[in-house]
C-alpha positions in Angstrom: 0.0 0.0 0.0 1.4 3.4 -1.1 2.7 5.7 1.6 -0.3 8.5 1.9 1.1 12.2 0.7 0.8 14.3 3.7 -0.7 18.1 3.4 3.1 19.0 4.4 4.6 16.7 1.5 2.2 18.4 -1.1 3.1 21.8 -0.2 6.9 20.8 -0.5 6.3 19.3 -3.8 4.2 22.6 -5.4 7.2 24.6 -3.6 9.7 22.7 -5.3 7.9 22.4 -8.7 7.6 26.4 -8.2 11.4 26.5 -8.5 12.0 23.5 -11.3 13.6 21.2 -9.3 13.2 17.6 -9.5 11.5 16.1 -6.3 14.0 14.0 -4.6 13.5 12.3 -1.4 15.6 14.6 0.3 14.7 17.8 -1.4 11.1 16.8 -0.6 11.6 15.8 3.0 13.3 19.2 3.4 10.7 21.4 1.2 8.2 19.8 3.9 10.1 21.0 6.9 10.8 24.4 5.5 7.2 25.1 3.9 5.0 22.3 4.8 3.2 24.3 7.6 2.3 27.7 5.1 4.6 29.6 7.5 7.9 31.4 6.4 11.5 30.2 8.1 14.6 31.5 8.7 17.2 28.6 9.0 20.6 27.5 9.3 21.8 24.8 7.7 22.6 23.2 11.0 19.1 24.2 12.2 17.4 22.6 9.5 19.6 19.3 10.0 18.7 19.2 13.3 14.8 19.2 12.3 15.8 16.9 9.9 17.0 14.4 12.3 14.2 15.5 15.0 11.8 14.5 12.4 14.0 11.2 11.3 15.0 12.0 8.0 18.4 10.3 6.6 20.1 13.3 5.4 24.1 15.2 6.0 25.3 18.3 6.7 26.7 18.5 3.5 23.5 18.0 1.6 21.7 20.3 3.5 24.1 22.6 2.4 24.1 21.9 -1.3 20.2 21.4 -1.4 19.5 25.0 0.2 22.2 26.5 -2.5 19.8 24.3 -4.7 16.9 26.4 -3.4 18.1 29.4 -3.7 19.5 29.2 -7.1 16.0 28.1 -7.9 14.1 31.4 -6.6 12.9 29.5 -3.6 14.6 31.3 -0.5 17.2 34.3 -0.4 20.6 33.7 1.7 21.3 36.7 4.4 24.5 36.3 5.6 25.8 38.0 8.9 29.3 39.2 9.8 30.2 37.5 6.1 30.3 34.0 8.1 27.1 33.1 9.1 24.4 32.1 6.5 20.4 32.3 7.3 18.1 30.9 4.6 14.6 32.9 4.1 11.6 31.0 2.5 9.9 34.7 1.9 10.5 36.0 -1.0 9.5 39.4 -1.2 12.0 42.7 -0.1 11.9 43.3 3.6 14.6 44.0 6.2 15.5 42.0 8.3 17.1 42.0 12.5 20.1 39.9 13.9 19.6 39.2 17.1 23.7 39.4 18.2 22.8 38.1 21.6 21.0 35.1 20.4 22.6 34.7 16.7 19.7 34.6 15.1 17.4 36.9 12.9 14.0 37.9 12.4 12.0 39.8 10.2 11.5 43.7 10.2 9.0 45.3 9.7 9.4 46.4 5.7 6.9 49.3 6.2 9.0 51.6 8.6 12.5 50.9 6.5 13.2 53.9 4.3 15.8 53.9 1.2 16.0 57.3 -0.1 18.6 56.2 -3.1 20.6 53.0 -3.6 24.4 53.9 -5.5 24.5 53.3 -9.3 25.6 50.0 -9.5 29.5 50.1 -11.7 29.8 49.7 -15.0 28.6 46.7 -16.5 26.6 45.4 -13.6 23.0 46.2 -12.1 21.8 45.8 -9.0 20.2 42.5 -8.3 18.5 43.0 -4.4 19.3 45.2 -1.6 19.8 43.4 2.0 18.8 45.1 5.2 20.1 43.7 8.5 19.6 45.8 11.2 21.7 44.6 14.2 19.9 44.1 17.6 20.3 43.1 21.0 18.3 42.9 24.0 18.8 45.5 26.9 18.9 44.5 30.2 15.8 43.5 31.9 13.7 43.5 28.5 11.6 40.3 28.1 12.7 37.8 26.0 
């Protein structure tokens, strides 16, 4: 009898077919633990390996790596990187800004609505600019909640 698709599995497929890419076992298991709820992530790829094997999936840390690359060279998530050593993976796709929480090394959205750009530079000669990344650097003060 045929394993039953789950809603989580479906929505990973359609994300993945959104993006061209064949529907592997692995890419699937991961599509499902990055969009199989609706909600939008922000992920590491050790975070997402550790919900990987939370959720028993067979899968390394190098794959993880190369199948997010995957998904972002499909159109499917953006890569923020922090401090030009840590990479966070998105799963929304549209401009917004984004917080790094220094104190807890992770980030968060911002709200798009208050960010203001008044001009970005000319990009040089021969070259155009592609996206704009906004990480606004945070940390909580003492005594704030958490």
């Amino acid at each position: 009898m045929p394993a039953r698709i789950t809603v989580m599995q479906e929505r990973g497929r359609a994300w993945l077919a959104e993006g061209g890419l064949r529907p592997t076992r692995q890419r699937l298991a991961l599509a499902a633990l990055l969009v199989g709820d609706g909600e939008n992530r922000h992920v590491t790829a050790e975070s997402l390996f550790a919900a990987a094997q939370d959720a028993g999936e067979r899968v390394s840390l190098a794959t993880i790596y190369n199948t997010l690359r995957a998904f972002c060279e499909a159109g499917l998530m953006h890569e923020i990187t922090v401090d030009g050593s840590r990479s966070y993976f998105d799963t929304r796709m549209d401009d917004h800004p984004h917080f790094f929480w220094e104190d807890e090394n992770r980030i968060s959205d911002a709200p798009a609505e208050e960010l203001e750009l008044i001009r970005v530079p000319k990009a040089p000669a021969g070259a155009q600019v592609t996206r704009v990344d906004v990480v606004i650097r945070v940390r909580r003060t003492q005594g704030s909640p958490t």
